[in-house]
C-alpha positions as CSV (number, residue, x, y, z in Angstrom):
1,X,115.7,96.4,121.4
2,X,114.3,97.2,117.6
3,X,115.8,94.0,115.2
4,X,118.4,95.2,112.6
5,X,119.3,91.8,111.2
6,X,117.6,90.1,108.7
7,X,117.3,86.2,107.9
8,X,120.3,86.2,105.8
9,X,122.7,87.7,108.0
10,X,121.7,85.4,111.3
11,X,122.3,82.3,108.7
12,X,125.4,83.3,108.1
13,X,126.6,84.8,111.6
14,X,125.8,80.9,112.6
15,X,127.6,79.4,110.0
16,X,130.7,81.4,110.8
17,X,129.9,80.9,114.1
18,X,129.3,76.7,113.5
19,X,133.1,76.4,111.1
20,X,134.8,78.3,113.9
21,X,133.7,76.1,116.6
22,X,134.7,72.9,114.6
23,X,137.9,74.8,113.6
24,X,138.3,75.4,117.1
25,X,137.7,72.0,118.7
26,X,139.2,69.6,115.9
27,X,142.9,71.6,117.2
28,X,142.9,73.8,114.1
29,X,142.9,77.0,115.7
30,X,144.4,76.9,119.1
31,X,145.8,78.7,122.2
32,X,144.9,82.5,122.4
33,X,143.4,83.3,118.9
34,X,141.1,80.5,119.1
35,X,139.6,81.5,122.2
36,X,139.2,85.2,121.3
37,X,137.6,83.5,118.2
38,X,135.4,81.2,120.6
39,X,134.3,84.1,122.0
40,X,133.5,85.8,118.5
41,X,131.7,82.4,117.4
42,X,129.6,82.7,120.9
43,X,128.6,86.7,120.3
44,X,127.8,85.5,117.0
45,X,125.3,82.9,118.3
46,X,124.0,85.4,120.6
47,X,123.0,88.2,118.2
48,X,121.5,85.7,115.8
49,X,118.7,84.3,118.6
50,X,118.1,88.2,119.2
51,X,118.5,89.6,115.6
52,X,120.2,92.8,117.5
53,X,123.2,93.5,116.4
54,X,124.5,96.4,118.7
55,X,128.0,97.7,116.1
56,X,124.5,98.4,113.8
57,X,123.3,100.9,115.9
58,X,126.6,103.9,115.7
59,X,126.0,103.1,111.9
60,X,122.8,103.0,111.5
61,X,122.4,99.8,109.2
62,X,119.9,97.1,109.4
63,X,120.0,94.1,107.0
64,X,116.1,93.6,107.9
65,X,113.8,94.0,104.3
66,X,111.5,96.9,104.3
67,X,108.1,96.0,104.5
68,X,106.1,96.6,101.3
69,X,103.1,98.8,102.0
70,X,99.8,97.4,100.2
């Protein structure tokens, strides 16, 4: 797996990730849409410790900064 997430975008995949697990277990969200979004929150978490995100790949975006040649 190549990376094709930059700092900025794992930061905030975990902070979405973060507000919908404390959305999710302070009763905000409940039943069926807040475990889909449980799930969500966990995929989130997931592709931030990888920085792969694989819905970049059919696309072909990557939020990673190009390297400046010296």
């Amino acid at each position: 797996m190549k990376t094709n997430m930059g700092f900025t975008d794992k930061i905030i995949r975990l902070l979405v990730a973060a507000a919908i697990a404390i959305l999710f277990f302070t009763d905000v969200i409940t039943g069926t849409l807040g475990i889909i979004l449980l799930v969500v929150a966990g995929i989130f978490v997931l592709t931030s410790l990888v920085s792969f995100c694989p819905l970049y790949l059919p696309f072909g975006l990557s939020t990673l900064r190009k390297k400046k040649s010296s």
